[in-house]
C-alpha positions as CSV (number, residue, x, y, z in Angstrom):
1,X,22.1,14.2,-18.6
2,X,25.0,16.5,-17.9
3,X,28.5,15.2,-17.3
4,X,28.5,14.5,-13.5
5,X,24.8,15.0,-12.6
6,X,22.8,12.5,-11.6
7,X,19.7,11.4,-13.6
8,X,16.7,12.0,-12.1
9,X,13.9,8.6,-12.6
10,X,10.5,8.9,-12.3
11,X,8.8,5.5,-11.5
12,X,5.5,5.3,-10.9
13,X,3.8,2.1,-8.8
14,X,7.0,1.8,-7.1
15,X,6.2,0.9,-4.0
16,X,6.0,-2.9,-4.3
17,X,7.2,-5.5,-7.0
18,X,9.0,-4.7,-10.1
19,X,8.2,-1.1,-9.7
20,X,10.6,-1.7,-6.2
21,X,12.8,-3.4,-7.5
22,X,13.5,-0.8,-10.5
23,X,13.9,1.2,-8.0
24,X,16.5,-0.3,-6.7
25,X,18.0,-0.8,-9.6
26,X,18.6,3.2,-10.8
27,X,19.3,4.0,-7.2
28,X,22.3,1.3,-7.8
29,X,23.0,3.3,-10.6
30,X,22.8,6.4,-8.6
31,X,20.0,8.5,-9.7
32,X,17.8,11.0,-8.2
33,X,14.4,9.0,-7.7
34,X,11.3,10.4,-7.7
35,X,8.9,7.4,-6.2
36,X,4.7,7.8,-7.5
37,X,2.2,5.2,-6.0
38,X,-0.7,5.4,-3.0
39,X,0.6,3.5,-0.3
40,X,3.0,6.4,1.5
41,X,3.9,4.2,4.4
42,X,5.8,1.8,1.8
43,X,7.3,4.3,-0.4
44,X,8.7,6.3,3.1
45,X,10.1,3.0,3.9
46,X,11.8,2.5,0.6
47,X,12.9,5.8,0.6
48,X,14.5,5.3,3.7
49,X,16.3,2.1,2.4
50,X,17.8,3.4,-0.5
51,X,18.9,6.5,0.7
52,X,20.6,4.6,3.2
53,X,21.9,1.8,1.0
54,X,22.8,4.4,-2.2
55,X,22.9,7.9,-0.3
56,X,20.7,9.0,-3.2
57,X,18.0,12.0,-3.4
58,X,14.6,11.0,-3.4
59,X,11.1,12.7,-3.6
60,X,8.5,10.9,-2.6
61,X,4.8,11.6,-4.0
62,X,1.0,10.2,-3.2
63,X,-0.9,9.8,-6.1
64,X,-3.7,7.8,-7.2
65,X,-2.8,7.5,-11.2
66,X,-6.8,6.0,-11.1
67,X,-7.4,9.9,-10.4
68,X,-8.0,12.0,-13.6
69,X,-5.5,14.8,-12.6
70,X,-3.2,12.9,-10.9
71,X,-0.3,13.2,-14.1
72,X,-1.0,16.9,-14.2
73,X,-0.6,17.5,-10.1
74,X,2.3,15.1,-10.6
75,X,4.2,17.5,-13.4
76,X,2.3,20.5,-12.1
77,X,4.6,19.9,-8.8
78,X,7.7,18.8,-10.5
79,X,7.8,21.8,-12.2
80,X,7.2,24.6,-9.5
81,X,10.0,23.0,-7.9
82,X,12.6,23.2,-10.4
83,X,12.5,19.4,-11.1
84,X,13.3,18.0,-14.4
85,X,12.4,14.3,-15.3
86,X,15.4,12.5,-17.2
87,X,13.5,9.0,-17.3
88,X,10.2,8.3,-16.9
89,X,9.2,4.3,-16.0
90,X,6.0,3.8,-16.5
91,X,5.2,0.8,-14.1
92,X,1.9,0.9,-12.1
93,X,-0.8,-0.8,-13.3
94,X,-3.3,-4.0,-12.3
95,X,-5.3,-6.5,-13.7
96,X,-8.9,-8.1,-12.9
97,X,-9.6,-11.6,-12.9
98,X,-13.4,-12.5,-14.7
99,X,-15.4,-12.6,-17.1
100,X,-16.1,-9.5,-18.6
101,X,-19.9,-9.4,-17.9
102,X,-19.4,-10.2,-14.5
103,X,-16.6,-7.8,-12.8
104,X,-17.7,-4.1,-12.3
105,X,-17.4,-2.2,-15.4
106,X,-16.4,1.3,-13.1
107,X,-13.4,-1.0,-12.0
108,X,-12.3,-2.0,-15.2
109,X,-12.4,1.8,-16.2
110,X,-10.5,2.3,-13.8
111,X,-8.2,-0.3,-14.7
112,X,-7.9,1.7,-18.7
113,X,-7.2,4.9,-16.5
114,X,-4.0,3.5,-14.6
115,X,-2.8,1.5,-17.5
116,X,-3.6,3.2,-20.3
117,X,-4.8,6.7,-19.4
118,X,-1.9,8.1,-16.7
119,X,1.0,5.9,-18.5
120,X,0.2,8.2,-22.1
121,X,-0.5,11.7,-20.3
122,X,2.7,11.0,-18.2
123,X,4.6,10.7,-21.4
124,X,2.8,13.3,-23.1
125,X,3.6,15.7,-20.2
126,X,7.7,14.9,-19.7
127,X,8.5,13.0,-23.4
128,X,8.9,17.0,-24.9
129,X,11.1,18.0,-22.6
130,X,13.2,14.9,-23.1
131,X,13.1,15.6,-26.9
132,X,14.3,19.6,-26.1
133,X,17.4,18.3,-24.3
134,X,17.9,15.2,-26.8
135,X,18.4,13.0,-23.9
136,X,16.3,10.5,-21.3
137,X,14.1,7.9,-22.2
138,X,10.7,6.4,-21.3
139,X,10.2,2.6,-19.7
140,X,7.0,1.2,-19.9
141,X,6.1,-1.6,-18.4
142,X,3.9,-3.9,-20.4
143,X,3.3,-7.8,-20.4
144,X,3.7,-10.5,-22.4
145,X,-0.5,-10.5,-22.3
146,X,0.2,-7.8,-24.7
147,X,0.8,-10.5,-27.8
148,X,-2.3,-12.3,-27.0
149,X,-5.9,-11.9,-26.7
150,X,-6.6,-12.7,-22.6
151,X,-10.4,-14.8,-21.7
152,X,-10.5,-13.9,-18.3
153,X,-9.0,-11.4,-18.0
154,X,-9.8,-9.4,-21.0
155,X,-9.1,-5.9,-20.4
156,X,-6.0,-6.2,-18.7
157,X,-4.8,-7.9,-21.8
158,X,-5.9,-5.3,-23.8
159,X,-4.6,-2.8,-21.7
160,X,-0.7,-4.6,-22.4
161,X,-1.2,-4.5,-26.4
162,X,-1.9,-0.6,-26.0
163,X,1.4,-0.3,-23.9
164,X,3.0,-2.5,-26.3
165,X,1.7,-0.9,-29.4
166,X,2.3,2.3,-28.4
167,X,5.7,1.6,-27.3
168,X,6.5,0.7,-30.4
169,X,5.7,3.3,-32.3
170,X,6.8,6.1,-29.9
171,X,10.4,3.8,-30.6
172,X,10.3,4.5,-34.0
173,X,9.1,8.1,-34.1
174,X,11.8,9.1,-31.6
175,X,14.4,7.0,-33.8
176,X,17.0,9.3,-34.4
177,X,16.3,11.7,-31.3
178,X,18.6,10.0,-28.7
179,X,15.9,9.0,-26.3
180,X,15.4,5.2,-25.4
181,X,12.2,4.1,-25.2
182,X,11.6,0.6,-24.3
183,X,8.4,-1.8,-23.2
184,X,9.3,-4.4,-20.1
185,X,7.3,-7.8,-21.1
186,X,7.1,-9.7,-18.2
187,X,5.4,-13.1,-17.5
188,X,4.2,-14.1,-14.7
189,X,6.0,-12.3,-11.6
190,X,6.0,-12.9,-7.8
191,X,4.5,-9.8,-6.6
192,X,1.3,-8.5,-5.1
193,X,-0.1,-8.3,-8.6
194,X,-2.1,-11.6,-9.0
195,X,-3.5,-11.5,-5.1
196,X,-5.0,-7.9,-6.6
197,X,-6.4,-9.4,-10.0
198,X,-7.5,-12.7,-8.5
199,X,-9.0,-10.8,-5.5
200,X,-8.8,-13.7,-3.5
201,X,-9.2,-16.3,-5.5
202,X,-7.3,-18.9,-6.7
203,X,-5.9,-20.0,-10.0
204,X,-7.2,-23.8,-11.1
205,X,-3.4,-24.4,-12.9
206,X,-0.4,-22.6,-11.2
207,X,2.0,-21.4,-13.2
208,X,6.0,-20.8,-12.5
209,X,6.5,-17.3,-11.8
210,X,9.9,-14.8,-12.0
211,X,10.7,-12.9,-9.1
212,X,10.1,-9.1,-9.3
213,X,14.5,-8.7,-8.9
214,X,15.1,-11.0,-11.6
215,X,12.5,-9.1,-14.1
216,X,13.4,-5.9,-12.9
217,X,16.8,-6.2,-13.5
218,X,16.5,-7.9,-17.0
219,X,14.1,-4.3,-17.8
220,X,17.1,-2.7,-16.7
221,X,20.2,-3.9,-18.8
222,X,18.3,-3.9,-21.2
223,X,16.3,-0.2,-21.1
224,X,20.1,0.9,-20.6
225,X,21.6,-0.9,-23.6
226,X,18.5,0.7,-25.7
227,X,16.3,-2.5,-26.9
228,X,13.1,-2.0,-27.7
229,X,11.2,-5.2,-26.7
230,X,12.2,-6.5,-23.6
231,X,10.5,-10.4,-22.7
232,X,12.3,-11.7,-19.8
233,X,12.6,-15.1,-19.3
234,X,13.2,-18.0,-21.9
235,X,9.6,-19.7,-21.4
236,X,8.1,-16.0,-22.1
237,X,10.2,-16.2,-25.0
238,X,9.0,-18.9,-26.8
239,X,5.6,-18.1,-25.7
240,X,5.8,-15.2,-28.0
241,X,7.1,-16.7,-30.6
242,X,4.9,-19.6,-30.8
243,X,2.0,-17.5,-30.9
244,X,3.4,-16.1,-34.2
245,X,3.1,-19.4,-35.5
246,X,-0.2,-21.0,-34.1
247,X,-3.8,-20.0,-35.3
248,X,-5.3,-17.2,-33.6
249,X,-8.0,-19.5,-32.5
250,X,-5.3,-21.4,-30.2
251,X,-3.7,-18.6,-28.0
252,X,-6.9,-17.6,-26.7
253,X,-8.2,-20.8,-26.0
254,X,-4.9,-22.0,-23.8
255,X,-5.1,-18.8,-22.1
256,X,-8.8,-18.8,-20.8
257,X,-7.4,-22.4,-19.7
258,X,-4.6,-20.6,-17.6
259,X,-6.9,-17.7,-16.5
260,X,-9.6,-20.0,-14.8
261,X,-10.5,-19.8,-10.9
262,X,-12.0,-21.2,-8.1
C-alpha cells in the first residue's frame, strides 16, 4: 500500500457473521471494500452502512463461490476495471450436519468447492500480485475443527485442516516476502452458520458460543499484528492444546458427542 492510499479488502461471505463484522472492521480502518457473497439485498444494505458510518469506497459483487468460475469472473472483473486487491479474507464457507452416508454427497461437494476450491483459486489468482508489489496479505478463515477429526460433521472438519494446513505453509513460503498471511480459528460463533449446517435441527448439548464482533475483531488485531494462528477465545484455546495431549482416539469421540442431533 502506498503512503496515503487506502487499502483495498476483498472479503468474501461478507454479508452476514464474521465475514460482516470483518467488514466492519477494515472499513474502521478505512479501506476500500470490495464485499463477495449471494445475498445482494444484505451486502447493498451493508454497503450502505458503512459507507455511511466510514465514508469508505465499496464495490459490491454477486457471486456464488459454489460456482466453478465464480474466482475467475471475480478477478476477471477486478481487473478490467483497474482494481487491485491489497488483502484478500477468505471467509465464506458452511458446514453440514450428518453422517456422511446420509447427507447428499453433491452438497458436500459443494461444500469442498466453497471451502476449499474458491478460497485456493482466489489466492492463486491475487497472492502474485501481492508478491510483485511486496505488500498485502491473505486472511483465511478456518476453525478450530481444523485440529480435530469431526463425526458428524466430517467434511466440514476436513475442509478446516485444509485451510489450516495450507495456511501454514503459504506462511512459511511467503516468510521473508512482506505479506501476512494468517488463518482465523474460531469456535463456536453466533451467526447463521449452525442454522445452515444443522438445517433445522437441533443440537442434543448446546454449547457457549462467541459473538461474530468479538471473533471478528480478535482475526483482526491479530491479522494486522502478523500472527500466524489465530484461536480466539480461551476455551478454544485449551481445546487445542489438549488435543495435543490426549489420544487421537478421544478427540473424535467427544466431538461426535457434541455434533449429535435431534
Amino acid at each position: 500500500m502506498k503512503a496515503g492510499v487506502p487499502e483495498t479488502v476483498l472479503i468474501t461471505g461478507a454479508s452476514s457473521g464474521i465475514g460482516l463484522e470483518l467488514a466492519r472492521c477494515f472499513a474502521a480502518d478505512g479501506c476500500r471494500l470490495i464485499l463477495v457473497a449471494r445475498n445482494a439485498a444484505a451486502l447493498d444494505n451493508l454497503a450502505a452502512d458503512l459507507r455511511r458510518e466510514y465514508a469508505v469506497d465499496i464495490i459490491v459483487l454477486i457471486h456464488d463461490l459454489a460456482v466453478s468460475e465464480s474466482p475467475r469472473a471475480i478477478f476477471a472483473g477486478l481487473q478490467s476495471r483497474g482494481v487491485t486487491v491489497d488483502v484478500l479474507v477468505n471467509n465464506a464457507g458452511f458446514g453440514a450436519n450428518g453422517a456422511f452416508v446420509e447427507l447428499p454427497v453433491a452438497r458436500q461437494l459443494e461444500m469442498v468447492r466453497v471451502n476449499i476450491s474458491a478460497l485456493m483459486e482466489l489466492t492463486a489468482l491475487f497472492l502474485p500480485g501481492m508478491i510483485a508489489r511486496k505488500a498485502g496479505g491473505i486472511l483465511n478463515v478456518g476453525s478450530v475443527a481444523g485440529f480435530l477429526p469431526g463425526p458428524g460433521m466430517a467434511v466440514y472438519f476436513a475442509t478446516k485442516a485444509f485451510v489450516l494446513s495450507y495456511t501454514e505453509a503459504l506462511a512459511e513460503e511467503l516468510r521473508d516476502t512482506g505479506l501476512k498471511l494468517s488463518v482465523l480459528c474460531p469456535g463456536p460463533t453466533e451467526s447463521n452458520f449452525g442454522t445452515v449446517a444443522l438445517g433445522g435441527k437441533q443440537r442434543e448439548r448446546p454449547v457457549k458460543k462467541m459473538t461474530a464482533r468479538a471473533v471478528a475483531e480478535a482475526g483482526h488485531r491479530a491479522y494486522r499484528r502478523g500472527k500466524t494462528i489465530i484461536i480466539t477465545g480461551a476455551m478454544n484455546h485449551c481445546l487445542v492444546f489438549l488435543t495435543r495431549l490426549a489420544p487421537r482416539w478421544l478427540p473424535r469421540r467427544i466431538v461426535g458427542f457434541f455434533n449429535r442431533t435431534r
